[in-house]
C-alpha positions in Angstrom: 0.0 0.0 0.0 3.1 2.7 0.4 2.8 2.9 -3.6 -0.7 4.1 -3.5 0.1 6.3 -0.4 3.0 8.0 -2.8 0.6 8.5 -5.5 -2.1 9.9 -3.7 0.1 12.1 -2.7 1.0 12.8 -6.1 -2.1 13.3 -7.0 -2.6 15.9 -4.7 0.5 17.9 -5.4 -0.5 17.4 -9.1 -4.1 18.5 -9.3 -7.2 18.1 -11.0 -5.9 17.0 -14.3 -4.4 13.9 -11.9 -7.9 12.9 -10.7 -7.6 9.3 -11.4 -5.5 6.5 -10.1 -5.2 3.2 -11.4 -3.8 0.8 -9.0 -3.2 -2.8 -10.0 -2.5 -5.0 -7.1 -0.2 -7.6 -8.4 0.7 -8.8 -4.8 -2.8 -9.2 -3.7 -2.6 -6.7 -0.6 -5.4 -4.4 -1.2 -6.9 -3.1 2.3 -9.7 -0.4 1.2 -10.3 0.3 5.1 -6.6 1.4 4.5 -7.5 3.6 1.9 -10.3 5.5 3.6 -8.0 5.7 6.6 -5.4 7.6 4.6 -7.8 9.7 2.2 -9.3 11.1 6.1 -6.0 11.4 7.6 -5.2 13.8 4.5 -8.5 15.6 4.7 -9.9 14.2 1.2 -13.3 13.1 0.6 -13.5 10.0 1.2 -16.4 9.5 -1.7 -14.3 10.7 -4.1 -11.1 9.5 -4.1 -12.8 6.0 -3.8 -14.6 6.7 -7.0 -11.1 8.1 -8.3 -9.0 4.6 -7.1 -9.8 1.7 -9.9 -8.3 -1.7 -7.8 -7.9 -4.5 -10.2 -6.6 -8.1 -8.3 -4.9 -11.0 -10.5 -3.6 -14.3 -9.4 -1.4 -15.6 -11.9 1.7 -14.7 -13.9 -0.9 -14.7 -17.5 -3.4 -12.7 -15.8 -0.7 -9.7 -14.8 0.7 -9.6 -18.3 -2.6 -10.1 -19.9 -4.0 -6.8 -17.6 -1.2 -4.8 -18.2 -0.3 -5.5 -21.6 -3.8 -5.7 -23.4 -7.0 -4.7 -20.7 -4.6 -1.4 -19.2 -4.8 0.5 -22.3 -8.5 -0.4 -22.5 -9.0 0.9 -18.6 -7.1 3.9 -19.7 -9.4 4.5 -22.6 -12.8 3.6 -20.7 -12.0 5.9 -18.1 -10.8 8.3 -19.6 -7.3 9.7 -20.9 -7.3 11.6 -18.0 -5.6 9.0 -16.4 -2.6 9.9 -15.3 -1.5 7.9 -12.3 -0.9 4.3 -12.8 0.1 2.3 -9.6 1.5 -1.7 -9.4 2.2 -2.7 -6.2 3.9 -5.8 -5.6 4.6 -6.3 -9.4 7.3 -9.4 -8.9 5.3 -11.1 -6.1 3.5 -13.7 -8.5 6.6 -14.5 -10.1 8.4 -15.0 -6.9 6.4 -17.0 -4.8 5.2 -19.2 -7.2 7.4 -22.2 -7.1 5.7 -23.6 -10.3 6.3 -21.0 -13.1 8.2 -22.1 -16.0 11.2 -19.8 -15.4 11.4 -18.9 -19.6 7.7 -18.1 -19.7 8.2 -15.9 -16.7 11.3 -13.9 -18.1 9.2 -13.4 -21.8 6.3 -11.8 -19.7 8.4 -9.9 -18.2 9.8 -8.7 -20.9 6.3 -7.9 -22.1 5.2 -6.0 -19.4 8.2 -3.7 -19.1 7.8 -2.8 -22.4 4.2 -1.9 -21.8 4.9 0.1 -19.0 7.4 2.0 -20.7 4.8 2.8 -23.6 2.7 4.0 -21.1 5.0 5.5 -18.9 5.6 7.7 -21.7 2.7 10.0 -20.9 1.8 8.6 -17.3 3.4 8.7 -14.0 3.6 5.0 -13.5 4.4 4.0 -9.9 5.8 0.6 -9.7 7.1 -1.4 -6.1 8.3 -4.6 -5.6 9.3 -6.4 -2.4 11.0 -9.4 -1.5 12.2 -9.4 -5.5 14.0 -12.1 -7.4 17.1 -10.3 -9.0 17.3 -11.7 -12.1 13.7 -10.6 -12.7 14.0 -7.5 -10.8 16.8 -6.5 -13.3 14.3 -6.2 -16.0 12.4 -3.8 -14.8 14.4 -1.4 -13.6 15.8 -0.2 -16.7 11.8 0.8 -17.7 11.9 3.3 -14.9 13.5 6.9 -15.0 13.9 6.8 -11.2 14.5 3.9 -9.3 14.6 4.5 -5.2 15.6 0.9 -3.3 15.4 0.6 0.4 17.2 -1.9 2.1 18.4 -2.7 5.7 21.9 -2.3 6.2 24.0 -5.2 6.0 26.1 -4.2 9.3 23.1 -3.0 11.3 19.6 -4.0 10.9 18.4 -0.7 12.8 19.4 1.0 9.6 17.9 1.3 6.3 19.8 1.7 3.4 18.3 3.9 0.3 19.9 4.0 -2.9 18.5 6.0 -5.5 19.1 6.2 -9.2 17.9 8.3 -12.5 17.8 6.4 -15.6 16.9 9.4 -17.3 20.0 11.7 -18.0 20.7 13.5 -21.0 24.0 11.4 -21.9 23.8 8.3 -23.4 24.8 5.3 -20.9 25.1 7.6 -17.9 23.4 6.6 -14.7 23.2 9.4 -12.0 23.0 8.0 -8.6 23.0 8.8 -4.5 22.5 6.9 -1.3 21.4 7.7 2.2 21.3 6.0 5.1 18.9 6.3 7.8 17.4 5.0 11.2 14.2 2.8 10.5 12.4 4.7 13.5 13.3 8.3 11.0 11.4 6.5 8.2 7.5 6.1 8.6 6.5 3.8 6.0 2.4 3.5 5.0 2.1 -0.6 4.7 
């Protein structure tokens, strides 16, 4: 849920033209009472930014791509191009935990979706997290992404969290800008 904290957020910094979110839940973690919580804490109408949140749930590897590379455009389209929020929360959960996937079929839909999320990316703030990830699928989709922040606990002390953050998106060809912090965990709030 952080991701759709951080857009909703966006979305108010943004403004009207940013009035609808679509949130795919890819890890199957949706809490709406969580929503409501967070769209009171922030003052919002709690109406409308449910009627501005579009939560779609899958539960296979096929479904994901299938949602995100041929129904997204069409959720796009059917609610409008005004869409300009698109958040996927727990992206590489399906393909992590599930112990039966064909490994070559997961890295081609892989390899699918990023490219439809950089299509779309193109002309959308796409939102993207993923948590206990898989590195060698994790390593396809961060190249999609202008800005990539990752947030890890410290290998020397666990009280710590490590943040590394990186921009994709320089002006030179094959240069990657990048910066780290460290911080407590207890200086961190994080929205889960």
């Amino acid at each position: 849920m952080c991701s759709l904290s951080a857009a909703k957020k966006a979305w108010r910094y943004r403004g009207p033209d940013y009035s609808k979110i679509i949130a795919i839940d890819a890890g199957n973690c949706t809490d709406v009472y969580q929503c409501i919580d967070f769209a009171r804490q922030y003052g919002l109408e709690v109406k409308k930014v449910l009627q501005s949140i579009v939560v779609s749930r899958i539960f296979t590897i096929y479904q994901l791509a299938h949602l995100i590379i041929f129904e997204l455009p069409k959720i796009i389209e059917q609610f409008s191009s005004r869409n300009k929020i698109i958040v996927i929360y727990g992206l590489l959960h399906l393909f992590v935990y599930d112990s039966h996937i064909d490994k070559a079929d997961a890295k081609q839909l892989i390899k699918e979706i990023a490219g439809s999320l950089w299509k779309l990316s193109k002309d959308r703030f796409v939102l993207a997290s993923f948590t206990y990830s898989n590195s060698e699928y994790e390593k396809q989709f961060v190249p999609v992404f202008d800005k990539c922040i990752k947030v890890t606990t410290d290998i020397n002390d666990n009280r710590i969290l490590q943040m590394n953050v990186s921009n994709h998106n320089t002006k030179k060809k094959d240069s990657l800008r990048k910066a780290a912090l460290r911080l407590k965990k207890r200086e961190l709030l994080l929205v889960s």
